[in-house]
N, C-alpha and C positions, 0 to 999 in steps of 0.2 A: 504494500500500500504506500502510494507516494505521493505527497500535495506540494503542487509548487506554487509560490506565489511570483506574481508576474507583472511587469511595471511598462512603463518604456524603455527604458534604457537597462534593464537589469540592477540599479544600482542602488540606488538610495531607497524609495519606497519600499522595492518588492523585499528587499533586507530588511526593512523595519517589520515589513507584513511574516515573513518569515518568522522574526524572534514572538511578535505575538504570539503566532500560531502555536510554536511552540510551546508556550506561555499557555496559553487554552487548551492544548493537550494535555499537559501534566493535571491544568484544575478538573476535567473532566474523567480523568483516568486512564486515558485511550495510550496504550503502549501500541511501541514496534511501528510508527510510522515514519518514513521519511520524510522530511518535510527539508525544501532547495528554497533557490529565489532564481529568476532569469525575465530576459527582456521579456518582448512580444513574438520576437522572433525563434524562440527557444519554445515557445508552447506549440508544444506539436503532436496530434495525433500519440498516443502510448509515452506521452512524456510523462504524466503525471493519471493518475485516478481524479484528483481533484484539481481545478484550478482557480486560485483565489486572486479578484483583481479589482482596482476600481469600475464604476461603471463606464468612463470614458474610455477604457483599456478594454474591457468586458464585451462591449459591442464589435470590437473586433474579432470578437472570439467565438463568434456563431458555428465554427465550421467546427469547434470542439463538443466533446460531453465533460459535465463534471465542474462545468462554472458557474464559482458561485461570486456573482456580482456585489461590490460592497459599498452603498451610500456613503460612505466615511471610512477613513481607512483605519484613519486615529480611533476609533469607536471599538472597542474591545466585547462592550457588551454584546454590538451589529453582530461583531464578528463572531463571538462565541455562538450568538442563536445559529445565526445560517450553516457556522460549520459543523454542528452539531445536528443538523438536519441534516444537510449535505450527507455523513459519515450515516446517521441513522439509513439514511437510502439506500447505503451498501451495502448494510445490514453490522459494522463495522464496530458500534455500539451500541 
C-alpha cells in the first residue's frame, strides 16, 4: 500500500502533505504504508494506491484512481476525514 502526495513541483507542498500524512497514520493506527511526495509529473498510473493533492493539482488528475482532493492543504483535520475514507474504501482500515 503506497500514498503519494503530489504538488507541482515535487517540493515544498507535497513534502509538507507527506509529513502530515504520516502524522494521520500513526493517530489513526494504520501500519505498513508507504507514504512519498512527487510533482505532477511523477503520478502515474500504479504509482501510488492513493493520491493526495490540492484541488488545483487534483483536477489534473482525472486520468488516475485513488485521488483524494484536499480544500486546504494546511487542514489536518480535511485531511485526516478524506484519508480515512479514502483507506476505508480499500478496505485498509
Amino acid at each position: 500500500m503506497k500514498i503519494l502526495a503530489v504538488c507541482g513541483s515535487g517540493l515544498g507542498s507535497s513534502f509538507m502533505m507527506e509529513m502530515n500524512i504520516k502524522n494521520v497514520l500513526k493517530e489513526i493506527g494504520a501500519a505498513g504504508i508507504e507514504v512519498d511526495h512527487s510533482d505532477l509529473g511523477g503520478a502515474t498510473p500504479g504509482a501510488a494506491d492513493v493520491f493526495i493533492a490540492g484541488r488545483d493539482i487534483a483536477m489534473a488528475m482525472t486520468h488516475l484512481k485513488g485521488v483524494v482532493e484536499l480544500d486546504n492543504l494546511l487542514d489536518k483535520k480535511e485531511l485526516k476525514e478524506k484519508l480515512e475514507e479514502a483507506l476505508k474504501k480499500l478496505n485498509v482500515i
